[in-house]
Backbone as JSON, one array per atom type, in Angstrom:
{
  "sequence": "XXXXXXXXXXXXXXXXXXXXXXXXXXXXXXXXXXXXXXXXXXXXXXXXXXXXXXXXXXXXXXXXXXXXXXXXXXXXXXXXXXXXXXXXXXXXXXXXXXXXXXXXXXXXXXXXXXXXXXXXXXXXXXXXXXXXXXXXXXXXXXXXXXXXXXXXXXXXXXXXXXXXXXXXXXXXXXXXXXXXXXXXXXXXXXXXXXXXXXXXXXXXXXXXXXXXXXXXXXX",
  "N": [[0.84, -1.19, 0.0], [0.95, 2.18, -0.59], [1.94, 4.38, 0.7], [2.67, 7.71, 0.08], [2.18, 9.87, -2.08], [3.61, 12.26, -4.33], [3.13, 14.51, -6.35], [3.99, 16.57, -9.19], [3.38, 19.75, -10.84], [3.75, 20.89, -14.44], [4.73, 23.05, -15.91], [5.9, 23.92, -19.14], [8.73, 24.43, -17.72], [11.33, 23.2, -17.5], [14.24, 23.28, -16.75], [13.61, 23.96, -13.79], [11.63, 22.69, -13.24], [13.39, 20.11, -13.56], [15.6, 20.5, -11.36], [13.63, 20.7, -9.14], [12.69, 18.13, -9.59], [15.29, 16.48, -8.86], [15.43, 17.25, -5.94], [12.92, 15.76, -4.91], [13.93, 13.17, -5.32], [16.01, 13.1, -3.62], [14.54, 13.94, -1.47], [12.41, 11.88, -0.99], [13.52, 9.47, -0.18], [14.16, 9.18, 2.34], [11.38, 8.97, 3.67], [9.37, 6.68, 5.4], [8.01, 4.34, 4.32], [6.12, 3.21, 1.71], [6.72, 5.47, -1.19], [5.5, 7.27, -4.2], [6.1, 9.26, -7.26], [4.32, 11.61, -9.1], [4.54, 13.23, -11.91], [3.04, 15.38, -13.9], [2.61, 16.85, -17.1], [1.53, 19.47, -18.27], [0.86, 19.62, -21.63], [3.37, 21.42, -22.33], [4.82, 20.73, -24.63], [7.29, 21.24, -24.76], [9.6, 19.33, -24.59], [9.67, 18.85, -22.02], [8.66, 15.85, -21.09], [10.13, 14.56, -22.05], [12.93, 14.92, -20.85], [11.98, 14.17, -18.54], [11.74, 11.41, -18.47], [14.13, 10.33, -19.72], [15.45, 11.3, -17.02], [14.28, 10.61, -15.0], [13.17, 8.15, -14.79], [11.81, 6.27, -13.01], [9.39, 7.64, -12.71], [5.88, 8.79, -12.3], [4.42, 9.59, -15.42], [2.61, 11.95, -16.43], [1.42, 13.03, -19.43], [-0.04, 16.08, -20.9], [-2.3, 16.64, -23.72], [-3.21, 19.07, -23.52], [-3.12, 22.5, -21.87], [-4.04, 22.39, -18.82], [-4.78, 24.04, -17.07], [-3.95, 25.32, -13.39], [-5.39, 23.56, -11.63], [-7.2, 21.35, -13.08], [-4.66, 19.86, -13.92], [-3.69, 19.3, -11.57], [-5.79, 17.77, -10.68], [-5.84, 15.54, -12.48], [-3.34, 14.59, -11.81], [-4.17, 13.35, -8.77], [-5.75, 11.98, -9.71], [-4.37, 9.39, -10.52], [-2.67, 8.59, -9.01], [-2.21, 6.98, -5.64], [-1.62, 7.1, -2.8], [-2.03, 7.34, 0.7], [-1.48, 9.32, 2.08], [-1.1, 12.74, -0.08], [0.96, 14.64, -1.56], [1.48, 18.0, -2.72], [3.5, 19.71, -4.71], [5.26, 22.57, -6.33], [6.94, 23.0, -9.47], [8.62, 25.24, -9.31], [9.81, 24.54, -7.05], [11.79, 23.32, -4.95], [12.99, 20.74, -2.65], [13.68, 20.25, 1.0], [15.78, 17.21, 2.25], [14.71, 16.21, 4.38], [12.2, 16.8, 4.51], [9.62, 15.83, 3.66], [9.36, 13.65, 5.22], [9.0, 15.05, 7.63], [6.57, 16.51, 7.19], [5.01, 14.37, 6.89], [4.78, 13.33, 9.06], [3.84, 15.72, 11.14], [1.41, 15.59, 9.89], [0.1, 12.31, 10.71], [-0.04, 13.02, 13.36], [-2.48, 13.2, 14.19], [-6.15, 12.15, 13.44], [-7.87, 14.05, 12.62], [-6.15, 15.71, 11.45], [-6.02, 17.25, 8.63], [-4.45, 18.69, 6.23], [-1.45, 19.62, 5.46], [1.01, 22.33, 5.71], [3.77, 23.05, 4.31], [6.47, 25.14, 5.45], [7.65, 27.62, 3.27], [10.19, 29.04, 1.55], [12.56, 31.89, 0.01], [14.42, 31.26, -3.03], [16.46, 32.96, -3.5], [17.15, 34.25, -1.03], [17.06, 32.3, 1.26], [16.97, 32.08, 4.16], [14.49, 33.87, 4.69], [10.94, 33.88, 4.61], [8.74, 32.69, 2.74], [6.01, 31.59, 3.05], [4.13, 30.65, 5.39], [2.11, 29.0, 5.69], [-1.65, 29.95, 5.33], [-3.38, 32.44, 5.91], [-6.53, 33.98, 6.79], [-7.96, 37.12, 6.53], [-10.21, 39.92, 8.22], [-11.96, 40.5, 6.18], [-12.07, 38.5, 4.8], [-10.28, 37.8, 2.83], [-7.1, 36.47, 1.62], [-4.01, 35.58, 2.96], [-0.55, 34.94, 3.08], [0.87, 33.66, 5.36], [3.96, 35.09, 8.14], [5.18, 36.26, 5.45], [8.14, 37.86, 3.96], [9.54, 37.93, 6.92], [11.94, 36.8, 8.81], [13.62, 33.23, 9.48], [13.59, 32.79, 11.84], [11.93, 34.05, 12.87], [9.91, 32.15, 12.82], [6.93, 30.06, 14.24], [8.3, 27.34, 16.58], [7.27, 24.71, 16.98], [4.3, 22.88, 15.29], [1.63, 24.73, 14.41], [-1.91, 25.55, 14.26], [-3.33, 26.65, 10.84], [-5.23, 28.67, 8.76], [-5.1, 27.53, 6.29], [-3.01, 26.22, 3.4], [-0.57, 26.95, 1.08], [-0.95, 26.07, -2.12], [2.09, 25.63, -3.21], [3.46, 24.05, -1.53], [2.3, 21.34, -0.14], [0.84, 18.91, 1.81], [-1.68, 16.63, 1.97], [-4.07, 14.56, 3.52], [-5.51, 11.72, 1.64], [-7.92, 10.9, 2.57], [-9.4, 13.07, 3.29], [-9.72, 14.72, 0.98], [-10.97, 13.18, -0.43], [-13.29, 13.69, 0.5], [-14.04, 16.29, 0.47], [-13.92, 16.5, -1.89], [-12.54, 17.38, -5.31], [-10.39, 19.59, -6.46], [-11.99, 22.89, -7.97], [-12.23, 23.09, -11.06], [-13.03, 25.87, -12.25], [-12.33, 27.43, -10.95], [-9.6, 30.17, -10.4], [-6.49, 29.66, -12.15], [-4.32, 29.55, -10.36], [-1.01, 29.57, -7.97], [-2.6, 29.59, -5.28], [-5.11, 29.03, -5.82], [-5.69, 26.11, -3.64], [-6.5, 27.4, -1.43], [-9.39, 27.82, -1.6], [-9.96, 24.84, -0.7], [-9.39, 24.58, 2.02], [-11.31, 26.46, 2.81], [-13.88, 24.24, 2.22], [-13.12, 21.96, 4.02], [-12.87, 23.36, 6.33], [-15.51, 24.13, 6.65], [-16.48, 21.09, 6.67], [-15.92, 20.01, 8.75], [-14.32, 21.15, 10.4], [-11.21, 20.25, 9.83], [-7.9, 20.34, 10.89], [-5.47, 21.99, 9.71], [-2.19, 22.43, 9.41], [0.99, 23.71, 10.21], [4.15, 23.08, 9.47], [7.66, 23.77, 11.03], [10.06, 24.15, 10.28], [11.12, 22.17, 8.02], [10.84, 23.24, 5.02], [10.2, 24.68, 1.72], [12.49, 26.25, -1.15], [11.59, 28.55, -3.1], [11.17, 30.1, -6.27]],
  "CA": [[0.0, 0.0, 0.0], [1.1, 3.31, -0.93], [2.25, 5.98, 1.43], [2.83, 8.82, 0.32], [2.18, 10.36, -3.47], [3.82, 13.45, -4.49], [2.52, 15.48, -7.4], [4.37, 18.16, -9.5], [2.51, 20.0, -12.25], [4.34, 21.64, -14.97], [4.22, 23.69, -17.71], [7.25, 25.22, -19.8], [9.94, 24.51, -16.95], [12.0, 21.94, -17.98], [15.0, 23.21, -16.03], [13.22, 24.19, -13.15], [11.37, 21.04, -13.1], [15.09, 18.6, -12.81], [15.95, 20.58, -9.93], [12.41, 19.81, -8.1], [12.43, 16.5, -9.12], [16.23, 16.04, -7.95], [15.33, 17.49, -4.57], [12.49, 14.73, -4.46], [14.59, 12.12, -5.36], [16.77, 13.02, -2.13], [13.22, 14.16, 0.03], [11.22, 10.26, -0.71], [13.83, 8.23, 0.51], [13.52, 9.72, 3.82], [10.27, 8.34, 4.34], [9.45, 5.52, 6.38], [6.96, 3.62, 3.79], [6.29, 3.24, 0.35], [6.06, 6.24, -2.71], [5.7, 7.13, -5.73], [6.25, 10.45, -7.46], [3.79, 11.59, -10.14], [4.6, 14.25, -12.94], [1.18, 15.68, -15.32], [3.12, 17.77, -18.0], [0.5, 20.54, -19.07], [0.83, 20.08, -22.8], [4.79, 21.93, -22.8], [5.67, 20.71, -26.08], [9.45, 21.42, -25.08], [10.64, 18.66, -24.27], [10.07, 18.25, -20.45], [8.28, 15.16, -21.14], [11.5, 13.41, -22.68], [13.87, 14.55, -20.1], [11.65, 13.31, -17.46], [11.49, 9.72, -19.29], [15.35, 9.86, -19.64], [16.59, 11.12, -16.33], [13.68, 10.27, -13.77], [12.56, 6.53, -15.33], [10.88, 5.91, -12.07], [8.6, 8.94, -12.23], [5.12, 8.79, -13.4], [4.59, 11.13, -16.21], [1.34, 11.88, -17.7], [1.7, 14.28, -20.3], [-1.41, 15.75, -21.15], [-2.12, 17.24, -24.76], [-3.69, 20.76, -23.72], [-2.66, 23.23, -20.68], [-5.35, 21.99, -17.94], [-4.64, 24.82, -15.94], [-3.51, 24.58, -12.28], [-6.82, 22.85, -10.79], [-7.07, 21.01, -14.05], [-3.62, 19.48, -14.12], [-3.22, 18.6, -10.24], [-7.18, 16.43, -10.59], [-5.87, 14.36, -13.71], [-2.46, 13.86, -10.5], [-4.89, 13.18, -7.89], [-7.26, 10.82, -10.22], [-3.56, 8.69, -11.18], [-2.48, 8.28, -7.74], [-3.01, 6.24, -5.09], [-1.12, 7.41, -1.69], [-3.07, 7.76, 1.52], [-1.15, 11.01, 1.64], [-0.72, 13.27, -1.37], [1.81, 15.62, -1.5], [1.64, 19.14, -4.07], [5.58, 20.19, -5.08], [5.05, 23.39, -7.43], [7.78, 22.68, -10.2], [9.73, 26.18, -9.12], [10.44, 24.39, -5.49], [13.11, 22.35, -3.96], [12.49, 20.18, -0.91], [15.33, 19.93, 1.83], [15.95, 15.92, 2.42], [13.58, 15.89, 5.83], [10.75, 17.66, 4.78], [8.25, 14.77, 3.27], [9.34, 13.12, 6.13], [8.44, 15.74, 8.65], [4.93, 16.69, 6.94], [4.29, 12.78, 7.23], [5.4, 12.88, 10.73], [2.75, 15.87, 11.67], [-0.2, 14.98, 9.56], [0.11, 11.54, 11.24], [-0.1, 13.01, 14.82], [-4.36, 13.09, 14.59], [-6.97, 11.74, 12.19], [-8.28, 15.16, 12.08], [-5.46, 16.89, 10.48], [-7.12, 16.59, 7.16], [-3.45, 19.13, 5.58], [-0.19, 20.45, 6.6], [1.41, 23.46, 4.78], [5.36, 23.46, 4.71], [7.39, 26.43, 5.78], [8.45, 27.92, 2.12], [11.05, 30.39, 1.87], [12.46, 32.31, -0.79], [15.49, 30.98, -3.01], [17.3, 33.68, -3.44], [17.11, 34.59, 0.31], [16.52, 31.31, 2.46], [16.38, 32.49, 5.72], [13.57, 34.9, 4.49], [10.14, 33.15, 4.56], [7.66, 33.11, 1.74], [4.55, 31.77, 3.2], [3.98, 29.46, 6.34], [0.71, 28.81, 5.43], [-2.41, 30.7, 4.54], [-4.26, 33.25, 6.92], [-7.75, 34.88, 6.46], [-8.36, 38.63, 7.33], [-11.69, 40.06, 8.39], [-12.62, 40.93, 4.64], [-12.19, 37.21, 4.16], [-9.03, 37.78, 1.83], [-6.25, 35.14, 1.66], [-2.78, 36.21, 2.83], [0.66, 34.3, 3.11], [1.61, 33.73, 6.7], [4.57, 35.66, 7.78], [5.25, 36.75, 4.38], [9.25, 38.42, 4.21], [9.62, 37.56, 7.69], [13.41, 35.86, 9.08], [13.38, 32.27, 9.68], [13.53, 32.85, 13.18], [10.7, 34.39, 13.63], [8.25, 31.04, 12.47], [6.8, 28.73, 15.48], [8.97, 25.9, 16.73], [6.08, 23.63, 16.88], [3.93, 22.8, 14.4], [0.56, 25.16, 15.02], [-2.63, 25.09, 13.4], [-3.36, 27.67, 10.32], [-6.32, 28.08, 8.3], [-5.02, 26.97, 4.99], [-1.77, 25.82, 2.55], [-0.13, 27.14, -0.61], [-0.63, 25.28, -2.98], [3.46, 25.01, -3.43], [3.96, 22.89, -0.81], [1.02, 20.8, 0.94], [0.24, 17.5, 2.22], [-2.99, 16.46, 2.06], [-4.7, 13.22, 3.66], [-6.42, 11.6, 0.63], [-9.55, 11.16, 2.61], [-9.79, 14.34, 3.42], [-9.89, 15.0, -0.33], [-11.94, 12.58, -0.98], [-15.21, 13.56, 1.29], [-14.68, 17.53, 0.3], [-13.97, 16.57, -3.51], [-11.18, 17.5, -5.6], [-10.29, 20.92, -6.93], [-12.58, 23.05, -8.65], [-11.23, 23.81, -12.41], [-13.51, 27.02, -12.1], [-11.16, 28.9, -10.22], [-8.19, 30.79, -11.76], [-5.34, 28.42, -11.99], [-3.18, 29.66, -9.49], [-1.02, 28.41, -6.78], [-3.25, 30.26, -4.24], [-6.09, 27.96, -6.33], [-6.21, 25.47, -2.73], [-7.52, 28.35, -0.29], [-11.09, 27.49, -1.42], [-9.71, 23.43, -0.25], [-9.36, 25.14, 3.28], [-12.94, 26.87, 3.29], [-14.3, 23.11, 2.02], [-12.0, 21.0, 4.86], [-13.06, 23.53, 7.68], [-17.45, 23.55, 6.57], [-16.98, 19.85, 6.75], [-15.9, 19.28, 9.95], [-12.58, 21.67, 11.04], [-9.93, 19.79, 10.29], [-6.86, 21.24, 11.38], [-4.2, 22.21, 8.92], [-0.85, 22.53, 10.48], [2.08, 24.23, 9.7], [5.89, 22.46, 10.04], [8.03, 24.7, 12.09], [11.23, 24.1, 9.74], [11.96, 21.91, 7.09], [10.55, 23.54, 4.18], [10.9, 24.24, 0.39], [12.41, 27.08, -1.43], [10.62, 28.7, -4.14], [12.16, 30.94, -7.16]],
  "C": [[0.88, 1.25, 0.0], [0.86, 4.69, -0.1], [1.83, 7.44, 1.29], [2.75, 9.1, -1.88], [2.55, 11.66, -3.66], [3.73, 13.92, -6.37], [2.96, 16.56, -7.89], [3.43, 18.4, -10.91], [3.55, 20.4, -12.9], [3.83, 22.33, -16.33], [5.21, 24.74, -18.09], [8.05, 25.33, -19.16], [10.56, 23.3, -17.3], [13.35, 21.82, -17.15], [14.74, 23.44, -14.34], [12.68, 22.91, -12.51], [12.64, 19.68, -12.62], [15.15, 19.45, -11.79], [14.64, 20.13, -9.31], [12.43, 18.53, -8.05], [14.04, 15.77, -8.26], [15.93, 16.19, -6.43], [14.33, 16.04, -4.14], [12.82, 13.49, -4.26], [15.29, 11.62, -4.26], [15.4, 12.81, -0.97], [12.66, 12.23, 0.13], [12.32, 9.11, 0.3], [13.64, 8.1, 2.43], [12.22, 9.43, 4.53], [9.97, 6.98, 4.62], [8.04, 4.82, 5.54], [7.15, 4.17, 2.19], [5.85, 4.92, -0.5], [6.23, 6.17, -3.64], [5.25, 8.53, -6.06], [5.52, 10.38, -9.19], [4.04, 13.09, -10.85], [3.35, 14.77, -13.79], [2.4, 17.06, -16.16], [1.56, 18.65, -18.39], [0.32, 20.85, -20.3], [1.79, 21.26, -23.09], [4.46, 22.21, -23.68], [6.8, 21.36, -25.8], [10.01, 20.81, -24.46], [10.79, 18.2, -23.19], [9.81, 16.89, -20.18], [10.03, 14.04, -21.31], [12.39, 14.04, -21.34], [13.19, 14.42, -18.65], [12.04, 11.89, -17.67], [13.03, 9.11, -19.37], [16.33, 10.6, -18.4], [15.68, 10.61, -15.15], [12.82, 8.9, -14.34], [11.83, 5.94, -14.72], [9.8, 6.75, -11.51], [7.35, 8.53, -12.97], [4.64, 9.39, -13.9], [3.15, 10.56, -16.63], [1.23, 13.17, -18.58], [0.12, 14.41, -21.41], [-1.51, 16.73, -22.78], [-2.68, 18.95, -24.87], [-2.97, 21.0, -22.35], [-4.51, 23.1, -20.14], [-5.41, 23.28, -17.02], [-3.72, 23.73, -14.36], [-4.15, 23.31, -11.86], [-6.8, 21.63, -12.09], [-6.0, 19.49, -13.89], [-3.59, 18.82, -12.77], [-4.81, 18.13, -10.18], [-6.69, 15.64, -11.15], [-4.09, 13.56, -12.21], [-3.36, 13.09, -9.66], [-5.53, 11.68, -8.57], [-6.18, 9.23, -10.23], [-2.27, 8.59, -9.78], [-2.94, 7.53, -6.53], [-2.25, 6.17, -3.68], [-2.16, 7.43, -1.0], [-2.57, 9.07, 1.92], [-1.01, 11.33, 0.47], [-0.1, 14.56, -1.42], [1.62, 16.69, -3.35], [2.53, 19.48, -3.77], [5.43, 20.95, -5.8], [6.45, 22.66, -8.36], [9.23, 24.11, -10.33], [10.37, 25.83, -7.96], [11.01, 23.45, -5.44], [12.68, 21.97, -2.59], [14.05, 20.2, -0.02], [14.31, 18.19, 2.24], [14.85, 15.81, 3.54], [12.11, 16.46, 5.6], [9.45, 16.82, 4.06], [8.07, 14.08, 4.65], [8.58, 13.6, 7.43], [7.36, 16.62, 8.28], [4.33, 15.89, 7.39], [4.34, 13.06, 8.71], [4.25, 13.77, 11.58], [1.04, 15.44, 11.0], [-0.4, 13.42, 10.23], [0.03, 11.46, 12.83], [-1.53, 12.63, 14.84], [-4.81, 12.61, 13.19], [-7.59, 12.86, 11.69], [-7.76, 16.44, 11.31], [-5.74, 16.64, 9.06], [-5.43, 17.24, 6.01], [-2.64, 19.62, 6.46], [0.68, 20.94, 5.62], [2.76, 23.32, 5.06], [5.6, 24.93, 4.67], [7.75, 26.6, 4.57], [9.19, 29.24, 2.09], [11.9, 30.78, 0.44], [14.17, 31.6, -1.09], [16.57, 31.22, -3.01], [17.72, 34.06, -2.18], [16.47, 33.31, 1.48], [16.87, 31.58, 3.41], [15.37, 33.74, 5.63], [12.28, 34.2, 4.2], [9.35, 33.73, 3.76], [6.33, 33.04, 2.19], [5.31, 30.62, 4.49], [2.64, 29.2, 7.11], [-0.29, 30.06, 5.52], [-3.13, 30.95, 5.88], [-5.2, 33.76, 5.85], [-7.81, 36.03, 7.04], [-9.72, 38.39, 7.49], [-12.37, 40.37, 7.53], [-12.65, 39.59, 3.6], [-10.48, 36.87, 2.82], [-7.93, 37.09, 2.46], [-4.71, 35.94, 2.04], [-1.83, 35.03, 3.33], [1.39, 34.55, 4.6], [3.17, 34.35, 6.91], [5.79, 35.97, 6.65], [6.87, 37.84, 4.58], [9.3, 38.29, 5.65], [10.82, 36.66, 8.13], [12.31, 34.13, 9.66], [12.69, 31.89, 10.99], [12.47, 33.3, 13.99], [9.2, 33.53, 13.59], [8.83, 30.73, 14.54], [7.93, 28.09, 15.35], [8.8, 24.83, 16.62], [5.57, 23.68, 15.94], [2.32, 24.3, 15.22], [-0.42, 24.92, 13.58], [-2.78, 27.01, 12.45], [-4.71, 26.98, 9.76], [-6.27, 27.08, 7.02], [-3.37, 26.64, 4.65], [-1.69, 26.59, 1.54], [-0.13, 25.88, -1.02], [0.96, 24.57, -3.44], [4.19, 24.28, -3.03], [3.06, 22.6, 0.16], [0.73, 19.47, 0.8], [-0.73, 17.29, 2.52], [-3.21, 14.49, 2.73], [-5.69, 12.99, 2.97], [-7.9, 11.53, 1.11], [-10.06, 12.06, 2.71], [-10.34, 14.8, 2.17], [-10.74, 14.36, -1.04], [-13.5, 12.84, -0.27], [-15.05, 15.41, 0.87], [-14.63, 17.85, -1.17], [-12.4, 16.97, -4.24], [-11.39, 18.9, -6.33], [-11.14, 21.72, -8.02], [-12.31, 23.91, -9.71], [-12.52, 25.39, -12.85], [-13.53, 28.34, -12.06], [-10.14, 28.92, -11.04], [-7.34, 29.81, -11.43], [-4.13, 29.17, -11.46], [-2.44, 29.18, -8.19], [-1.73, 29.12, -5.54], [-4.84, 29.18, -4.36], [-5.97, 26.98, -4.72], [-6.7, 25.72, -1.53], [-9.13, 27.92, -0.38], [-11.18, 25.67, -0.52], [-10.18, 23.51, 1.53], [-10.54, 25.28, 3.85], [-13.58, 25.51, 3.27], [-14.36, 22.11, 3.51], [-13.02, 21.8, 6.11], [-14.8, 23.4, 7.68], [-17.95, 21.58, 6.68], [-16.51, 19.06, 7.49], [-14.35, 19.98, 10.79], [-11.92, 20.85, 11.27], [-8.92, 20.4, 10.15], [-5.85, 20.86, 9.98], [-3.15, 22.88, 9.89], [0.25, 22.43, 9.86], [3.42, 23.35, 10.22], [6.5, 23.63, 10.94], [9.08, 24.66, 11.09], [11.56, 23.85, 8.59], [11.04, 22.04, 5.84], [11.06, 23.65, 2.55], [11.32, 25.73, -0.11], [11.92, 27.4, -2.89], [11.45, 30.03, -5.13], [10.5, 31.75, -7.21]]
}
């Protein structure tokens, strides 16, 4: 049975893409049970398809003939997967070696953590944090937990937030499976799994929960 599934989309990164998937290559082994790493090309046409096929041979590519969008592209992942977790990897991010491991490690504390957002931080500036997970204001608008913010200043612990970026989030497939899967509706951006959040908490608050550390950096 099948651990852990991680999911990159792409579209038109081809170099961007080998570094993510090298970083995963280092992040999976690190986990304590079986995965398997799934690719959905977005209809490129340049080529990312082939140098997936000839440098990641154990990846599974589905290369689709149009641009699905975001939402689109990470359902046709989701549908061609079969983890009881499911990990989203944007194709601009890099994992550090511990950090599948230590998503698995808090979404596995409760049955009710339904996601858990990694710490992402910027690549040019890693000790400068990009998001560490998704806050709501009182106007309902979506913002990027402390957003330019030093390393030093995240939790230590994991705590609970309302939501994930899309660029790096672990999901428990059931979770995904009782509030549905992404709705290709919305604009295809990586902000696209904030509505996942509103879904997750109307159908029973389950806690999403932030890492404290080992995150990904993002270009």
């Amino acid at each position: 049975m099948t651990l852990l599934s991680v999911i990159v989309l792409n579209y038109r990164q081809p170099e961007l893409l080998r570094a993510c998937l090298y970083s995963l290559e280092a992040a999976l082994p690190e986990v304590d049970g079986e995965t398997e790493l799934v690719v959905v090309d977005n209809g490129s046409g340049d080529g990312s398809g082939a140098l997936v096929r000839a440098e990641f041979p154990g990846v599974m590519l589905t290369e689709l003939a149009e641009n699905r969008g975001f939402t689109g592209g990470v359902n046709v992942g989701l549908e061609r997967s079969s983890g009881d977790f499911v990990a989203f990897v944007n194709n601009d991010a890099t994992l550090e070696s511990r950090a599948l491991g230590e998503l698995l490690r808090v979404g596995e504390t409760g049955p009710d953590i339904g996601s858990v957002a990694a710490q992402m931080r910027f690549a040019d500036r890693p000790e400068t944090i990009n998001s560490a997970g998704i806050g709501v204001d009182r106007l309902g608008i979506a913002y990027d937990r402390l957003l330019g913010a030093p390393v030093s200043a995240s939790e230590r612990e994991p705590v609970e937030v309302f939501g994930a970026s899309g660029g790096a989030v672990l999901w428990r497939r059931r979770a995904l499976d009782e509030i549905g899967l992404l709705d290709t509706r919305t604009s295809s951006t990586w902000r696209t799994p904030t509505p996942l959040g509103e879904r997750a908490c109307a159908a029973g608050g389950r806690s999403t929960r932030r890492t404290p550390s080992f995150g990904t950096t993002t270009r």
